[in-house]
C-alpha positions as MATLAB code, in Angstrom:
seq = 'XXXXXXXXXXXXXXXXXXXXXXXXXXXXXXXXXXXXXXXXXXXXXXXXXXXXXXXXXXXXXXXXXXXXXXXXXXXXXXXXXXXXXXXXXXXXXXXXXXXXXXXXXXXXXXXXXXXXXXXXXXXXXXXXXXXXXXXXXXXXXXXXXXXXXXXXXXXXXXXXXXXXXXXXXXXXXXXXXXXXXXXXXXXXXXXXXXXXXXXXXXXXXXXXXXXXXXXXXXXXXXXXXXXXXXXXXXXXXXXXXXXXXXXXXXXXXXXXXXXXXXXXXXXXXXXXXXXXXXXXXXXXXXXXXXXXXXXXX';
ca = [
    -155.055   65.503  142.436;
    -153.892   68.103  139.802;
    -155.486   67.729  136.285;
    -151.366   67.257  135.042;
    -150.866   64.480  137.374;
    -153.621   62.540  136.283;
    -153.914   59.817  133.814;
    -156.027   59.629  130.232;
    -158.835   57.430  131.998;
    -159.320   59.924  134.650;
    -159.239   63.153  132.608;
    -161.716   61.812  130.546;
    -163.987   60.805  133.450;
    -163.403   64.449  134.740;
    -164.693   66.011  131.526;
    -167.665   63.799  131.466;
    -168.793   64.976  134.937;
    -167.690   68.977  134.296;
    -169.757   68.779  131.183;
    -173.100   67.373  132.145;
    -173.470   69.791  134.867;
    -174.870   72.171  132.459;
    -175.671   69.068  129.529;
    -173.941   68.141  126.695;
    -174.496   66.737  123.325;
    -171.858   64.240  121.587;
    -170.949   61.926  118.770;
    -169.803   58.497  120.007;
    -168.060   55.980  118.144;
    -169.389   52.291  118.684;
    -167.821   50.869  115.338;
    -165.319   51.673  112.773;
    -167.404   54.650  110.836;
    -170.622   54.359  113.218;
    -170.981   57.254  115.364;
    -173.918   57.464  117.816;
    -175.578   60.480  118.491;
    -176.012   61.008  122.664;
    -177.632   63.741  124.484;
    -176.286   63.754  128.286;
    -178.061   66.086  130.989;
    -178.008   66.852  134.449;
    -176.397   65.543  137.269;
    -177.105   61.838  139.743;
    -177.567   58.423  139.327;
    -177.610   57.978  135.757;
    -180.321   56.733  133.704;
    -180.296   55.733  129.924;
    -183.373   56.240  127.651;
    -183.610   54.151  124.602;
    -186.226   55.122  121.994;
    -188.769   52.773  119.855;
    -188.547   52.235  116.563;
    -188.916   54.229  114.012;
    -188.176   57.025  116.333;
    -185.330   58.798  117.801;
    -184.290   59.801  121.457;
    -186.420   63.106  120.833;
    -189.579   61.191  121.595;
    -188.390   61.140  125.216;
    -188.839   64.995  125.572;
    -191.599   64.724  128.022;
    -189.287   62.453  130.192;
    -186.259   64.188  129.565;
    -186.771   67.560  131.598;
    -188.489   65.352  134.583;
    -185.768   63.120  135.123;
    -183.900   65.842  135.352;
    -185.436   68.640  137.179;
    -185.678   64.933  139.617;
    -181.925   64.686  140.056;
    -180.757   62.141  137.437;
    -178.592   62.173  134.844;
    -180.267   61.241  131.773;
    -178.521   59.727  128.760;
    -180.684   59.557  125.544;
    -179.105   58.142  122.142;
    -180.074   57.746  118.692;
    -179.832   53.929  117.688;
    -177.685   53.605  114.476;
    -179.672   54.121  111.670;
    -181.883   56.294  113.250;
    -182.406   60.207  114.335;
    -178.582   62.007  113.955;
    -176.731   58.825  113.991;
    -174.469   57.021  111.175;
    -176.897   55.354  109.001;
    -174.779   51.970  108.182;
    -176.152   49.122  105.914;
    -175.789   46.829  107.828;
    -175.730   46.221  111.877;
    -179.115   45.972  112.614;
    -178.967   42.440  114.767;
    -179.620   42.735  118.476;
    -176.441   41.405  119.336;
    -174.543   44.757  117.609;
    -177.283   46.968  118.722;
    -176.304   45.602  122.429;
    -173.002   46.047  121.772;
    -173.126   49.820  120.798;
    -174.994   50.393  123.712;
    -172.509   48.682  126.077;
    -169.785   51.245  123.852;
    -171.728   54.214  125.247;
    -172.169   53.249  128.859;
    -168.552   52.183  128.665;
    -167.222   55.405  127.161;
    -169.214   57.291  129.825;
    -168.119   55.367  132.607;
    -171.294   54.453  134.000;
    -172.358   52.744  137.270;
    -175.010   51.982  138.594;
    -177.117   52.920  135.630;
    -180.826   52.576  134.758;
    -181.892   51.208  131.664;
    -185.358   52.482  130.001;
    -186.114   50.511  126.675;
    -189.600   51.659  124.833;
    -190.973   49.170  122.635;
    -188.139   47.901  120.591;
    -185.591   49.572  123.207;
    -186.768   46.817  125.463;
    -184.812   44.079  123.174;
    -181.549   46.356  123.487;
    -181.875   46.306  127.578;
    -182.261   42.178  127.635;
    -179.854   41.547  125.591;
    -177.334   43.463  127.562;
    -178.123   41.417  130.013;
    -177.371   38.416  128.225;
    -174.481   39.501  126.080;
    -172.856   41.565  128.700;
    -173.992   40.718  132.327;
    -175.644   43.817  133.026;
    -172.389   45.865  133.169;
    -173.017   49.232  135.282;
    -176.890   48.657  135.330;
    -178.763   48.188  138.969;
    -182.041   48.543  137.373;
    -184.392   48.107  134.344;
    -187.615   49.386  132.739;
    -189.631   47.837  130.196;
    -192.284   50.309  128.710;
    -194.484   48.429  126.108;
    -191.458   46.104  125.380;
    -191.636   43.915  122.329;
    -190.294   41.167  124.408;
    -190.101   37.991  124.767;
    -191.112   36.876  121.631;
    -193.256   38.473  119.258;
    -193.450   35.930  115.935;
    -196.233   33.275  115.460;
    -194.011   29.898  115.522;
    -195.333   26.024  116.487;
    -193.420   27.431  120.106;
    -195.289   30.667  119.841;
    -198.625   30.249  118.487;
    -200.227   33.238  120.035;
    -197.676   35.430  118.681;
    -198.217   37.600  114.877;
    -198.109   35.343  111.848;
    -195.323   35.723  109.335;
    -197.688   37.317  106.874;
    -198.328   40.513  108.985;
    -194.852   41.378  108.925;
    -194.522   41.059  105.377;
    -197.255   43.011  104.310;
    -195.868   45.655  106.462;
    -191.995   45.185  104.756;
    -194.481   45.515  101.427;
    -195.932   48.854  102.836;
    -192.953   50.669  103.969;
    -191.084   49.858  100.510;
    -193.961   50.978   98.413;
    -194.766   54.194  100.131;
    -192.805   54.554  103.500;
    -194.187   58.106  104.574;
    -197.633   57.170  104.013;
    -197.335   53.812  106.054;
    -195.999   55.810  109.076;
    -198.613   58.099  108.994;
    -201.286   55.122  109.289;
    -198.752   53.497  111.638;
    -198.822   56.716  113.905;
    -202.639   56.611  114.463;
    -202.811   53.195  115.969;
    -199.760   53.572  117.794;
    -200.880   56.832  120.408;
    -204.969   55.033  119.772;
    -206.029   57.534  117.232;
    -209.501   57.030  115.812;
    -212.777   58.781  114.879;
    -213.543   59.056  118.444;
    -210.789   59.137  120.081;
    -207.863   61.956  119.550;
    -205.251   61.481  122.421;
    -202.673   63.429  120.200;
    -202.889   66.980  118.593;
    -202.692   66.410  115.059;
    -199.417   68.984  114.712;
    -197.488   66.428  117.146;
    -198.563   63.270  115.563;
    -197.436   65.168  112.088;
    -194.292   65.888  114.108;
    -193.842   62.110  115.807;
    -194.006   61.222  111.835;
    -191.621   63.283  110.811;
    -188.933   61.936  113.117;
    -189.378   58.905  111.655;
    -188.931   59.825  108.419;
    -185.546   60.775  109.329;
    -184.529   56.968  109.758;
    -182.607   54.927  107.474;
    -185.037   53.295  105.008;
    -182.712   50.186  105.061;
    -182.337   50.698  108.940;
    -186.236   50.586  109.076;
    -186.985   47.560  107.687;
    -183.977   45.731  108.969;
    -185.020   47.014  112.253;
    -189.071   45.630  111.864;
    -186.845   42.119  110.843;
    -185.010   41.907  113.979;
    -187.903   43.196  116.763;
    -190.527   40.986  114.706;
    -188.270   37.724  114.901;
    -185.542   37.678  117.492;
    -186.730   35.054  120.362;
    -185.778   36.294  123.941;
    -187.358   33.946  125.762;
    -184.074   32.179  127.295;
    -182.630   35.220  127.746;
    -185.215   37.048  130.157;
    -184.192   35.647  133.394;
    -180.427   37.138  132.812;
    -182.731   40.525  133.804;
    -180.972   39.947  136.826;
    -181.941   43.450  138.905;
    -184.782   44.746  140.407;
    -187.104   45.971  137.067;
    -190.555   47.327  136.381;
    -192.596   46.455  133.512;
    -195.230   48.977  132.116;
    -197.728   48.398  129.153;
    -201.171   49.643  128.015;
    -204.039   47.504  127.938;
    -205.332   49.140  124.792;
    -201.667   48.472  122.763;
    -203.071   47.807  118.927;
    -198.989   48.073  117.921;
    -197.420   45.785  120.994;
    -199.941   43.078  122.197;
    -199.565   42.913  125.451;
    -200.622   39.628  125.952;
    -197.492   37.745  124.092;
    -195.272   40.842  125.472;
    -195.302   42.212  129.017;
    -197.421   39.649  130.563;
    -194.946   36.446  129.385;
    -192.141   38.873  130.791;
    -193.595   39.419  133.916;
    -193.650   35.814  134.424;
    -190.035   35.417  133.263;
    -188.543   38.249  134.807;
    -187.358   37.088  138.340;
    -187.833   40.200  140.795;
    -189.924   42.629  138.534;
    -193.065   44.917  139.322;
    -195.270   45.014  136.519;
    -198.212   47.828  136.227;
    -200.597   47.702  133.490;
    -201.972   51.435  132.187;
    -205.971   50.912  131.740;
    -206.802   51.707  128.195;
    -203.619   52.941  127.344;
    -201.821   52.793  124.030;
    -198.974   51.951  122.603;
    -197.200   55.547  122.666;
    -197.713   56.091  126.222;
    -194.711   58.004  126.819;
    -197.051   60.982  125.614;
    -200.631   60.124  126.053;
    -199.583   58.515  129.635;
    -196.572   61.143  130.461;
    -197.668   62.277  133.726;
    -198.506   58.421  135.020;
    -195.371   57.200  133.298;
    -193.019   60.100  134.826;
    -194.289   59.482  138.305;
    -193.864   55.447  138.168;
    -190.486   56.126  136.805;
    -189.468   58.394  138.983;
    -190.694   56.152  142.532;
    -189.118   53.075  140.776;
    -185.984   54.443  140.157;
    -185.817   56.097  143.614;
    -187.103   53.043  145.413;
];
């Protein structure tokens, strides 16, 4: 078919494909005045990376040229509020953060796409499921995935009391900078005898988070810390592997992964021995090779 014979849809889908055989780098719009920033490279099935929070898709970089280099096409966004995206005030519910992801996978025409959620990522790739059936997604990956339920309630009484999130609201409002760097130890296991992390990249991890939204960061901490997934986890309808470190002082793995795994219907879930909650570094190798047999499998 000539490119004058065919319609909008199809043009559109043409450009897509022409342009990520060498990679591309766009603006999408999920809501009137919210673009998205999205980073879209190399050629196969496609597979979506969707960063923690405070971050931005750059914390994927050790991922990113795997997947690749592995034949997949790799889609990695900013969430709004965070990295090069529209900082709104509002927006900052699961149920819009779902939606602007189904807005991406929709503009791109996706099928049969993988979803990768980190940490608070993981919340974005249930509640696809559950607000919009898994549209153009065969599999799923939870990496140290704040759900089902994080909060201490009479429901949840293993989970983290009220308090702790408050005194960490208190922390990022009175001096947000120096509450990420503390935050940035425990989360790659940082201590007086134990450095997983060159201290240039954990100053540089911290700096990307500095570029989030203030407002977007605390609204953020609201919606991971409270929102209750529980019902919602057997809509994970496709095959999916869970990963999470044993050693996670940021994501307790205990109220997280290992409720999932149980909720899950058809999931394989590994645990990383001693591992920490920013595995996607301190783990990369591990992590790129179970990725990479999962999403081949």
């Amino acid at each position: 078919m000539e490119p004058n014979t065919m319609n909008t849809d199809q043009l559109h889908k043409k450009n897509i494909q022409d342009e990520t055989r060498t990679g591309i780098d766009m603006y999408i719009e999920t809501a009137p005045n919210v673009k998205l920033y999205v980073k879209d490279y190399g050629q196969g099935k496609p597979v979506i990376l969707i960063h923690g929070w405070p971050l931005s898709n750059e914390m994927w970089e050790y991922q990113i040229d795997t997947l690749v280099q592995n034949n997949f096409r790799v889609i990695a966004y900013d969430r709004r509020g965070f990295g090069k995206s529209s900082q709104p005030w509002d927006g900052y519910d699961y149920d819009t953060l779902a939606d602007d992801l189904a807005t991406i996978i929709k503009h791109l025409d996706l099928e049969q796409a993988a979803l990768v959620g980190f940490s608070m990522g993981g919340g974005e790739v249930v509640r696809y499921f559950s607000r919009h059936a898994g549209k153009g997604v065969s599999k799923a990956v939870l990496i140290a995935s704040i759900t089902p339920f994080q909060l201490q309630t009479d429901s949840n009484p293993n989970g983290v009391p009220q308090e702790k999130y408050d005194g960490m609201a208190e922390q990022i409002k009175a001096d947000r900078i120096g509450f990420l760097d503390s935050f940035g130890k425990t989360f790659f296991g940082v201590s007086s005898i134990s450095k997983p992390i060159s201290t240039p990249l954990l100053d540089y991890y911290r700096m990307l988070c500095s570029f989030a939204s203030p407002r977007a960061t605390l609204e953020c901490a609201k919606s991971f810390s409270s929102t209750d997934f529980r019902s919602e986890m057997a809509s994970v309808n496709v095959p999916t592997m869970i990963i999470h470190g044993d050693e996670d002082k940021t994501v307790n793995i205990e109220i997280t992964s290992e409720v999932a795994a149980k909720l899950i219907p058809n999931n394989k879930f590994i645990i990383y021995q001693g591992a920490p909650h920013g595995l996607f570094y301190t783990e990369k190798d591990k992590l790129n090779k179970d990725l990479i047999e999962f999403l081949n499998s």
